[in-house]
C-alpha positions as CSV (number, residue, x, y, z in Angstrom):
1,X,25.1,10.5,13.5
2,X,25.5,7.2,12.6
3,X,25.0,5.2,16.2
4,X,22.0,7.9,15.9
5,X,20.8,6.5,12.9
6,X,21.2,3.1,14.5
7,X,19.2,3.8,17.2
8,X,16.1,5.4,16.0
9,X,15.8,2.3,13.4
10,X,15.8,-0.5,16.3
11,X,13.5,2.1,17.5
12,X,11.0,1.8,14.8
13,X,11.5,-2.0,14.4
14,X,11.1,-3.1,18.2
15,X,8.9,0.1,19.5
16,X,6.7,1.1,16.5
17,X,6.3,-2.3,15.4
18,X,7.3,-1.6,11.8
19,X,7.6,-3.8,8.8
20,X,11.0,-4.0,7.3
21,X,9.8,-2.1,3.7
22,X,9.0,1.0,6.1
23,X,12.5,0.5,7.8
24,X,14.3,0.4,5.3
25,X,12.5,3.3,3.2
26,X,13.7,5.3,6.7
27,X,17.3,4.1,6.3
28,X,17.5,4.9,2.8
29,X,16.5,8.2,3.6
30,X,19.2,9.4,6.7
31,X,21.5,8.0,4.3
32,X,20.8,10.5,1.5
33,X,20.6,13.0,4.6
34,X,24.4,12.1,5.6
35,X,25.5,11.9,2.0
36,X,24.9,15.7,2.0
37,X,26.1,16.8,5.3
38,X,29.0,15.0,4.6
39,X,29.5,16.8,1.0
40,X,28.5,20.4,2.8
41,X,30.6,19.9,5.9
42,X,34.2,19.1,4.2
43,X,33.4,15.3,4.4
44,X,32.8,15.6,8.4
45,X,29.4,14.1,9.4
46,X,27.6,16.8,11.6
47,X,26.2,15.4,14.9
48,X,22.4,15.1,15.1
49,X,22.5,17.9,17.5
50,X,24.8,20.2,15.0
51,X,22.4,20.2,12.1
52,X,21.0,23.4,11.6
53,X,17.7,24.5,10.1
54,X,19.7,25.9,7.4
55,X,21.4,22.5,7.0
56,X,18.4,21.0,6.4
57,X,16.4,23.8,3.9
58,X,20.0,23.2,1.8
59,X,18.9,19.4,1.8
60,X,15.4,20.0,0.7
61,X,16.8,22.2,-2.0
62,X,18.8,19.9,-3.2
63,X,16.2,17.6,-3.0
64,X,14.6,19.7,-5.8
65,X,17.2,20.6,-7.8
66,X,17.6,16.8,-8.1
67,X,14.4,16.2,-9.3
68,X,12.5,14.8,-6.8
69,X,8.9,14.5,-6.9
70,X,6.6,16.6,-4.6
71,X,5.2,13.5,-2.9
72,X,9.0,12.1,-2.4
73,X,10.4,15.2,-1.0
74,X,7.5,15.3,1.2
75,X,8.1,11.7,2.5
76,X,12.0,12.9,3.4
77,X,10.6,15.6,5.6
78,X,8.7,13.5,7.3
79,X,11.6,11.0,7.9
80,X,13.6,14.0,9.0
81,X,10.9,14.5,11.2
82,X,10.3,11.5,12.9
83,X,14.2,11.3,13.4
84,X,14.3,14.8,15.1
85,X,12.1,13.9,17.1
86,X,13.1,10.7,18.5
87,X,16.2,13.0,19.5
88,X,14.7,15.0,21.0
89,X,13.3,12.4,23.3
90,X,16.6,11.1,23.7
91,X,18.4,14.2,24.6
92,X,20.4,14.6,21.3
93,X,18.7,17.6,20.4
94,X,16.7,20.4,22.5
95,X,14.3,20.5,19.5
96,X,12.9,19.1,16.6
97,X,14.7,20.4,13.8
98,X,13.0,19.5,11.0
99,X,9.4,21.0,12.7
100,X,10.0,24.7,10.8
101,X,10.2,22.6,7.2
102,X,6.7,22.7,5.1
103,X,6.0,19.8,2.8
104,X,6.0,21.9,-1.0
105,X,1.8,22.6,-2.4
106,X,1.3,19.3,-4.5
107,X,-2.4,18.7,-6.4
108,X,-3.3,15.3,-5.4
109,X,-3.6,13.0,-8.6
110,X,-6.5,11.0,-8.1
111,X,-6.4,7.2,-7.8
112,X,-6.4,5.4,-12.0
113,X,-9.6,2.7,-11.2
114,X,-11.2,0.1,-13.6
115,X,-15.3,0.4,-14.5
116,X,-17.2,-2.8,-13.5
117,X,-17.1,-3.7,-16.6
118,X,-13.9,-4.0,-16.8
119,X,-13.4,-5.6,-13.7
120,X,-15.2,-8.8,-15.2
121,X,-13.1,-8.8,-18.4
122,X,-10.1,-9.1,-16.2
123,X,-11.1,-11.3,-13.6
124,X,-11.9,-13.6,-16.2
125,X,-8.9,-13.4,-18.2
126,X,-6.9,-16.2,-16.4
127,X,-7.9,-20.3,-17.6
128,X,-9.6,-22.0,-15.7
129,X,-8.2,-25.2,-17.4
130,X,-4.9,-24.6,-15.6
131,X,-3.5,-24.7,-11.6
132,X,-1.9,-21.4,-12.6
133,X,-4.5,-19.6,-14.0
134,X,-7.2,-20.8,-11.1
135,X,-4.0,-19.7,-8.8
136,X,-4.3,-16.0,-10.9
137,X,-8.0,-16.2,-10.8
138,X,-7.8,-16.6,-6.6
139,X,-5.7,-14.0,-6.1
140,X,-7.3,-11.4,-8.7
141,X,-10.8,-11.9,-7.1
142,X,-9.6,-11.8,-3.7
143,X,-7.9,-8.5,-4.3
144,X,-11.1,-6.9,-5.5
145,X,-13.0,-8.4,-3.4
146,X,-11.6,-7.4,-0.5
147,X,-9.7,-4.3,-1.5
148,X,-6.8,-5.6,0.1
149,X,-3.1,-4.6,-1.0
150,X,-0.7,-6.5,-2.8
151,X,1.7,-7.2,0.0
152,X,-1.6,-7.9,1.6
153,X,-2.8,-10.3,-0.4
154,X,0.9,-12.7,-1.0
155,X,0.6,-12.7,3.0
156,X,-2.2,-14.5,3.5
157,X,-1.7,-17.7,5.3
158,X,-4.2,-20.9,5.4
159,X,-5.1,-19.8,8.6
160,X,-6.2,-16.1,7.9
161,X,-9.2,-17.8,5.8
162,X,-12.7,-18.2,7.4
163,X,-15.2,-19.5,5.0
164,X,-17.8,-20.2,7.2
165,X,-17.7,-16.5,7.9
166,X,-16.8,-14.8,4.6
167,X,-14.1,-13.4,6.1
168,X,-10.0,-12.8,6.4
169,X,-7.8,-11.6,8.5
170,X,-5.3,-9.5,7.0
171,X,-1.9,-8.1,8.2
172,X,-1.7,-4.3,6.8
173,X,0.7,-1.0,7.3
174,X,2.2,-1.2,10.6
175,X,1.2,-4.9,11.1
176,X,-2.0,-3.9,11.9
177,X,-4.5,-6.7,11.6
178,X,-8.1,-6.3,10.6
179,X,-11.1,-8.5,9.2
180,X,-12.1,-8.5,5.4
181,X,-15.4,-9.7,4.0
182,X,-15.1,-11.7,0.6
183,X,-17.6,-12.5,-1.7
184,X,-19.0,-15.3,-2.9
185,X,-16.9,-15.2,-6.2
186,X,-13.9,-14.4,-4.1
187,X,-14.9,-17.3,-2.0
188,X,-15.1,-20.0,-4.5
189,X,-12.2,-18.9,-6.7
190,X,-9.8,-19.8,-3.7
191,X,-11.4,-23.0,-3.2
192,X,-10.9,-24.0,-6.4
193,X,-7.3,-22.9,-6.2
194,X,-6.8,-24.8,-3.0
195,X,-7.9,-27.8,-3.9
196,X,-5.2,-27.8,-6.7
197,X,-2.7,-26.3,-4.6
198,X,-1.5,-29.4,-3.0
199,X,0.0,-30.5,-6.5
200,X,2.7,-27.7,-6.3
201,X,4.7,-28.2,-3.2
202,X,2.3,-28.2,-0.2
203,X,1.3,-31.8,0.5
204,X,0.2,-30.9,4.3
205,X,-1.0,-27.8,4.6
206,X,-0.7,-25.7,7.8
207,X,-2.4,-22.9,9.0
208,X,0.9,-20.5,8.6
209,X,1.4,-22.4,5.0
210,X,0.9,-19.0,2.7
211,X,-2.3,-19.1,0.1
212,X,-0.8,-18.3,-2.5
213,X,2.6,-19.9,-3.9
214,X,4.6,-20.2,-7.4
215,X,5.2,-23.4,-9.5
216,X,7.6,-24.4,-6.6
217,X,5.7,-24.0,-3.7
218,X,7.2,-20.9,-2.4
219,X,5.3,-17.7,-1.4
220,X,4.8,-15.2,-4.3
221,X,6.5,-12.4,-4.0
222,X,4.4,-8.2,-4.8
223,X,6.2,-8.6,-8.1
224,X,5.3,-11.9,-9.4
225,X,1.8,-10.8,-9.1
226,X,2.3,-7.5,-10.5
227,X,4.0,-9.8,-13.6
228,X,0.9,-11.7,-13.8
229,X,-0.9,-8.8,-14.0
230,X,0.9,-7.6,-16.4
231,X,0.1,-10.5,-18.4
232,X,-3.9,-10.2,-18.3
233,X,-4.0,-6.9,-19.3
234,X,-2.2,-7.2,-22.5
235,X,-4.3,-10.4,-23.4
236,X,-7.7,-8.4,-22.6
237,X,-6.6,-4.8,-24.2
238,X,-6.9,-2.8,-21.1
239,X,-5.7,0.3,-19.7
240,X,-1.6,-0.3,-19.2
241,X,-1.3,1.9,-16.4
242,X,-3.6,-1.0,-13.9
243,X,-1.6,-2.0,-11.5
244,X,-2.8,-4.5,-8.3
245,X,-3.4,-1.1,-6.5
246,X,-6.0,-0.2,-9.2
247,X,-7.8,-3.0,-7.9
248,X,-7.9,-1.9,-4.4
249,X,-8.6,1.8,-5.8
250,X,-11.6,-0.3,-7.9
251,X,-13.2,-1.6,-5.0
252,X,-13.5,1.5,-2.9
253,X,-14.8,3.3,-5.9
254,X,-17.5,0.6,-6.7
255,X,-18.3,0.9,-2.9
256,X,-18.9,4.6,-2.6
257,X,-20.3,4.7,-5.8
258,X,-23.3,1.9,-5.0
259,X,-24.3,4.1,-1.5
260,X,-21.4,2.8,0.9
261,X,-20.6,5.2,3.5
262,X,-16.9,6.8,3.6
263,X,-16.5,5.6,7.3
264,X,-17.2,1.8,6.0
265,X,-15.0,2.3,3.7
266,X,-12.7,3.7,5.5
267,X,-12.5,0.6,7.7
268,X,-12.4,-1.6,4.9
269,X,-9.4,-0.5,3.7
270,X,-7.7,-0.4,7.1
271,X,-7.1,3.5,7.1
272,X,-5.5,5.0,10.1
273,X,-7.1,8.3,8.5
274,X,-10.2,9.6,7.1
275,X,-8.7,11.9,4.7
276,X,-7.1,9.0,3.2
277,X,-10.0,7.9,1.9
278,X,-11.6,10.9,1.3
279,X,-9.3,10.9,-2.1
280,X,-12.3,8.6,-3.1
281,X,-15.2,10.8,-3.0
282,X,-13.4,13.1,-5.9
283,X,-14.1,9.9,-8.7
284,X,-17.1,8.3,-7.4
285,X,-19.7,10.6,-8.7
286,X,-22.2,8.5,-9.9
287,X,-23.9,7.8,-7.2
288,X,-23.9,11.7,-6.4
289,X,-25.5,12.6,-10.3
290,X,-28.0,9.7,-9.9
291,X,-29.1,11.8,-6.8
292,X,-29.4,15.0,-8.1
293,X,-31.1,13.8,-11.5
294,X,-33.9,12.0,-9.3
295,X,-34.4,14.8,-6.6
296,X,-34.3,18.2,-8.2
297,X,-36.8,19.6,-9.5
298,X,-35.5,20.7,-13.0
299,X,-32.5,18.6,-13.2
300,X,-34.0,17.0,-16.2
């Protein structure tokens, strides 16, 4: 199972163009898989064409006996999946396996966002007095302006930006690359922070130099801006649970809620899927009670 395993990861990397964060949730995932076969087979690991249905139900059982959430259980299946299938293709099994296992009923939570209002009190946390805090400022602005993700955002090079234009081009899920509008607030806060950039490591600046770097010039990292984060909301008192995703999760709900259309949004965010944005439409009512309260007749 293991050359298997092998396999169907170069697989993923070289065929489906993967990042290395999806890659290695998939490893992490066969390896719990073999952890159990091994433990329910007498410490012999099942070929990939031995494992049963059965084998498999027992592993998603244990999977919830252990406490796993809904939404990680469901993200094992369809690992198991994925894997199954590439056997199949390959001959190691005359069928997908995993194909009879249903993900387990899970209400979708929706999305924690920030009011407008709130928005402003954070972007305007960080100094403007300090390289840091214009550095903070950039990135915070950015993010909402252009509902990007975090890993999004802390892979920005020079040469992604086009002013002239408004615009960046991003790198998202499956290294697919789109274009992002930015404001005009977005805009300026990453000039500022670039003309100050040069102080901190990055004397001749190239178009695969990243935009954003720490005190010594090195790329920051997702959690050195979740950190920073961090540090703005305790100073402006807001809701602890905001993460950089709330941002994202901020600017589609601003969106829909001001009359954009889901499909816009949809291609803002770089979702593959429609339904993935759809999770939207559940918090940004507004727009939808504004509506009512001006076109029925006895709404008021």
């Amino acid at each position: 199972m293991q050359t298997a395993v092998a396999r169907f990861l170069q697989f993923l990397a070289v065929e489906r163009n993967a990042s290395p964060h999806t890659v290695k949730g998939y490893r992490e995932d066969l390896a719990a898989l073999a952890d159990y076969l091994s433990e329910t087979h007498g410490g012999q690991l099942p070929s990939p064409g031995a494992i049963t249905v059965l084998d498999l139900r027992g592993y998603v059982a244990a999977l919830h006996e252990s406490g796993y959430a809904k939404a990680s259980i469901s993200r094992h299946l369809a690992t198991l999946r994925s894997f199954f299938r590439f056997g199949q293709r390959e001959g190691w099994t005359k069928t997908n396996t995993a194909k009879p296992l249903r993900n387990p009923r899970q209400g979708r939570s929706l999305p924690h966002f920030l009011s407008a209002d709130d928005i402003g009190r954070l972007l305007n946390a960080p100094p403007s007095d300090d390289p840091m805090g214009l550095r903070d400022r950039a990135i915070l602005e950015t993010t909402y302006s252009a509902g990007l993700r975090v890993s999004e955002v802390v892979g920005l090079n020079d040469g992604d930006l086009d002013f002239d234009a408004g615009l960046l081009r991003v790198r998202g899920k499956g290294r697919r690359e789109r274009l992002a509008p930015i404001g005009s607030y977005a805009a300026k806060a990453l000039r500022r922070w670039l003309r100050v950039r040069r102080l901190h490591g990055q004397e001749k600046p190239s178009p695969a130099a990243p935009v954003f770097v720490n005190r010594f010039g090195r790329r920051l990292t997702t959690r050195s801006v979740a950190r920073m984060l961090e540090k703005y909301l305790r100073s402006t008192s807001l809701d602890r649970r905001t993460s950089p995703h709330s941002l994202r999760h901020s600017f589609a709900t601003h969106l829909l809620d001001r009359g954009a259309d889901i499909r816009s949004v949809q291609e803002l965010l770089g979702h593959k899927s429609l339904a993935t944005t759809q999770i939207y439409t559940h918090v940004s009512t507004t727009a939808i009670r504004d509506a009512y309260r001006r076109a029925h007749p006895r709404a008021k």
